[in-house]
C-alpha positions in Angstrom: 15.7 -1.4 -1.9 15.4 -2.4 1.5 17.4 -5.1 2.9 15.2 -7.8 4.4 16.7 -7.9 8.0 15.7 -4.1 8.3 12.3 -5.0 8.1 12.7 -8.1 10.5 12.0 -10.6 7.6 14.0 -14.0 7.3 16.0 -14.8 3.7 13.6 -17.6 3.3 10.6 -15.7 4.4 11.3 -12.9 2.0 12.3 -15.3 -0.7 8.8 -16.4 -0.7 7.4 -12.9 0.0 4.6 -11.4 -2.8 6.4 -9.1 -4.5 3.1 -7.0 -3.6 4.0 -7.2 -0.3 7.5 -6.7 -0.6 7.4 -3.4 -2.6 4.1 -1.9 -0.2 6.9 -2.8 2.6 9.5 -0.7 1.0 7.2 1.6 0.1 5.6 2.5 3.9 9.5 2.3 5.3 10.3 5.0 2.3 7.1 7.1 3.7 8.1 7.1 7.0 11.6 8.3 6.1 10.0 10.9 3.7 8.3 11.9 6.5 11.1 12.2 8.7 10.2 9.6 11.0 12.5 6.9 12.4 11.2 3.5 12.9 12.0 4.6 16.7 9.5 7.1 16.7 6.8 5.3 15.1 7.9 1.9 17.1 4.7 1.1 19.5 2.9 4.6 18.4 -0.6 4.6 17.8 -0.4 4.8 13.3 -2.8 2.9 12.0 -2.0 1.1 8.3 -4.5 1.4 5.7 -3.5 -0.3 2.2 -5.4 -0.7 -1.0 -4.1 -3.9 -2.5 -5.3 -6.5 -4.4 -4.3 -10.3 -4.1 -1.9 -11.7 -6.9 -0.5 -14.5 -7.8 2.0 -16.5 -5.2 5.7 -16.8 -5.9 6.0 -19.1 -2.7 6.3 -23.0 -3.5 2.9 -24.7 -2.5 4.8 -26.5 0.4 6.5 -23.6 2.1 5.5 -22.5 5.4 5.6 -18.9 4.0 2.7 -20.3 1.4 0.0 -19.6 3.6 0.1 -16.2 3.8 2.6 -15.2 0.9 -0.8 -13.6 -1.3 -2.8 -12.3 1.5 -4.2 -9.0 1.4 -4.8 -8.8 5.0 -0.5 -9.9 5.9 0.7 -7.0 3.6 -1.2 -4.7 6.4 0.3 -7.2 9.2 3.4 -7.6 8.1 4.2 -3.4 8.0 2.1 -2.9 11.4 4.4 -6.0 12.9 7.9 -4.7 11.1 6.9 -1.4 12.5 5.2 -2.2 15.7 2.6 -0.3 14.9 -0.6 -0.1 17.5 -3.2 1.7 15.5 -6.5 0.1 13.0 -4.6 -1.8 10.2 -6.3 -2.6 7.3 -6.2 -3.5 3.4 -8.9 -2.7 1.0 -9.3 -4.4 -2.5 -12.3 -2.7 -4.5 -10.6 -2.8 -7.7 -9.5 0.3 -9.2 -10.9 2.0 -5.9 -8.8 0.6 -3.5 -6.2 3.1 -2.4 -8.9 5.8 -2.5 -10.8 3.8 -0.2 -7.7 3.2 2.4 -7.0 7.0 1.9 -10.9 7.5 2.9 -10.5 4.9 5.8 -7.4 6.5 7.2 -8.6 10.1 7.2 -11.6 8.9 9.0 -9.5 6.8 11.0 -7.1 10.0 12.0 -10.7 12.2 12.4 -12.4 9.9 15.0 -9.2 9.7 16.9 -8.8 5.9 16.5 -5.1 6.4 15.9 -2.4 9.8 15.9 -0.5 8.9 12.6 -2.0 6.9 9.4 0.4 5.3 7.0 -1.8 5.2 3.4 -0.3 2.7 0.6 -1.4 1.5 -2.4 0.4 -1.0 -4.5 -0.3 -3.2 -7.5 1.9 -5.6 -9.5 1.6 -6.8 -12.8 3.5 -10.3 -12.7 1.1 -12.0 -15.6 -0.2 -11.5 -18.7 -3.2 -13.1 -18.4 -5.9 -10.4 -16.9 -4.3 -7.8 -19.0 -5.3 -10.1 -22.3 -8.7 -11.0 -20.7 -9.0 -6.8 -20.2 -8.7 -6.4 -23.6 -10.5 -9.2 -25.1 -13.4 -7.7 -23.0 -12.7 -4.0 -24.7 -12.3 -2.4 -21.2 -8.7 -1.5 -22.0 -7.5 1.3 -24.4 -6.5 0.5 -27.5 -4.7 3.5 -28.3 -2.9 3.0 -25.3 -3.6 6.3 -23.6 -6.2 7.5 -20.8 -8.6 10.2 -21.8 -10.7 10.2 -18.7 -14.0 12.5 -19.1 -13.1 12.8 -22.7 -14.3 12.1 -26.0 -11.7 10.2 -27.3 -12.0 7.8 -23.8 -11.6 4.3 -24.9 -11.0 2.4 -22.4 -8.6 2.4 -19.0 -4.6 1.6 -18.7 -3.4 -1.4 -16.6 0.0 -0.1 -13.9 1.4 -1.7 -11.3 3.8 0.5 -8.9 3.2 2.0 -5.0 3.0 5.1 -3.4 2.7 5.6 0.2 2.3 8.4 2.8 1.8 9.3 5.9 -0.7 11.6 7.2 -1.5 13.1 10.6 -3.9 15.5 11.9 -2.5 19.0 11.5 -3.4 20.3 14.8 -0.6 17.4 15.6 1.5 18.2 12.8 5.1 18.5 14.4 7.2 21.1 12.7 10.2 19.4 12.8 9.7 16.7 10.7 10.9 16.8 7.3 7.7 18.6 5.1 4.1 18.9 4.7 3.1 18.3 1.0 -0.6 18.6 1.2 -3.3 19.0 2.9 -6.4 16.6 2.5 -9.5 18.6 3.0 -11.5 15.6 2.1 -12.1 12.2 0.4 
């Protein structure tokens, strides 16, 4: 992972850090690298954050300054536009299951209206109780043969996963050749 004084975070600070936050953190300083982009490059550059999140639980002791802050959606956006010193829209979306579809639309039409040269997508989600997973399946929204069959007969119900995945997308008139690869291009949302 990625030590906590790369991404200009305290010990304390990232001892009472969402671990939703944490890992969207790793995760956009993992897309930029992907990308072949140095925090350098990106430092003070027009990329705009867009994350699809959803606000858990708080790790952070009710009477820590880092408290305040240490579940909201909005600082996961922040905190990577601050680490990075990013200068572009930055944003978090929580519509449920939608969310990083909705930060994917926002950032392409972000990137198409010119509000910013680079767009940094993320969407993260971490299971840390049992209790909306039980409530899920008390409710019969869940699967209970623990697979997806989306547009399927046999559909029964939706999986619960927590994980992130971020990228980093850019117009491809602006697309510079020398970073590292291309691995799609997004026609649409």
């Amino acid at each position: 992972g990625v030590e906590a004084g790369v991404v200009r975070i305290s010990p304390a600070g990232a001892n009472g850090l969402d671990p939703q936050q944490w890992l969207v953190l790793e995760g956009a300083y993992v897309a930029c690298v992907d990308a072949g982009l140095w925090m350098t490059e990106v430092k003070g550059g027009r990329c705009g954050v867009f994350i699809g999140i959803a606000a858990g639980p708080s790790t952070a002791s009710e009477d820590s300054v880092y408290a305040a802050n240490a579940t909201s959606i909005s600082s996961a956006a922040g905190r990577i536009s601050f680490v990075f010193d990013l200068h572009g829209p930055c944003t978090a979306y929580d519509t449920a299951c939608s969310s990083s579809l909705v930060a994917l639309h926002a950032a392409n039409s972000a990137l198409l209206q010119g509000e910013c040269d680079l767009a940094l997508v993320a969407g993260v989600n971490v299971l840390l109780s049992s209790g909306p997973s039980i409530a899920t399946a008390r409710a019969g929204m869940t699967s209970a043969t623990g697979r997806c069959h989306p547009f399927d007969a046999r559909a029964d119900g939706y999986l619960r996963g927590e994980g992130c995945g971020a990228v980093v997308l850019q117009r491809m008139n602006d697309a510079e050749p020398s970073h590292s690869c291309v691995y799609a291009l997004l026609r649409g949302v």
